[in-house]
N, C-alpha and C positions, 0 to 999 in steps of 0.2 A: 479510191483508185479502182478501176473498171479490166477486169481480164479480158482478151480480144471477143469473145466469146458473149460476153457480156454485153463491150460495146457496139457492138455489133447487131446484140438484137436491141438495145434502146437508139439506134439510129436505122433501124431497117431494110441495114444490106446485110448481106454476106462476110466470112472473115478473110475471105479470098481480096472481097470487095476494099476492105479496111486495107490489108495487104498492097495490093496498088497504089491510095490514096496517099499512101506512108511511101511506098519507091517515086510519086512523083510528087513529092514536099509538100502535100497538105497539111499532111499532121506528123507531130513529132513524138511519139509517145516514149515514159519513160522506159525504162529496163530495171527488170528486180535484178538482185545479184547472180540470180542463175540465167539471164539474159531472156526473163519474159515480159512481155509488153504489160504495160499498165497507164491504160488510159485515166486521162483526169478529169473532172467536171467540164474542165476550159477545152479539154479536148473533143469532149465527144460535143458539147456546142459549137466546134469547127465542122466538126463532121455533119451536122443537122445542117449546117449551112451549105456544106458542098452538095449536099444529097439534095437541098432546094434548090442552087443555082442548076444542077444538072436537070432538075425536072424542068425550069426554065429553058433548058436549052443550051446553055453553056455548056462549054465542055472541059476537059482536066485544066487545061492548062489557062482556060479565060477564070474559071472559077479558082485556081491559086492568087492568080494576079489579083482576081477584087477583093481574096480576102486578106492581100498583103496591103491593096490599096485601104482598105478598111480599117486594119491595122493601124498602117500610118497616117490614117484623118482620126484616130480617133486617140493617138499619141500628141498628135499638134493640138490639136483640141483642149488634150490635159494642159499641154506645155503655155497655150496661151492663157488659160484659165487663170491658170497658178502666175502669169506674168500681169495682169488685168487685176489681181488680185493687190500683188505685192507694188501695183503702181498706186494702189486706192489707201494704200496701209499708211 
């Protein structure tokens, strides 16, 4: 687990930057018990991803949607795997 601070500089914005990402549903980080952010591995390789779609050109809110749509191709992906599997079993 990664302090804002931290992740911040292994994805190469600001913690201002991070702060935004996280008010418009990019990333969810967790909270210690004294309510400090603690990013996770999985997290800050969302974050690597926004900070590329944006140099792409995308903007906050195209770059949430692809990486829910990503998400969910790569959830149906598992789900059929595992179905393709257990038809061959």
């Amino acid at each position: 687990m990664y302090s804002i601070a931290i992740a911040a500089e292994l994805v190469g914005v600001g913690i201002q930057t991070l702060r935004l990402y996280e008010s418009r549903g990019l990333v969810d980080p967790a909270r210690s018990t004294g309510g400090t952010r603690r990013y996770s591995d999985a997290d800050v390789d969302v974050l690597r991803r926004v900070v590329a779609l944006l140099a792409e050109g995308v903007n906050l809110a195209g770059a949430r949607r692809i990486i829910q749509l990503e998400d969910d191709n790569h959830a149906l992906r598992a789900t059929l795997r595992r179905t393709r599997a257990i038809e061959h079993s």
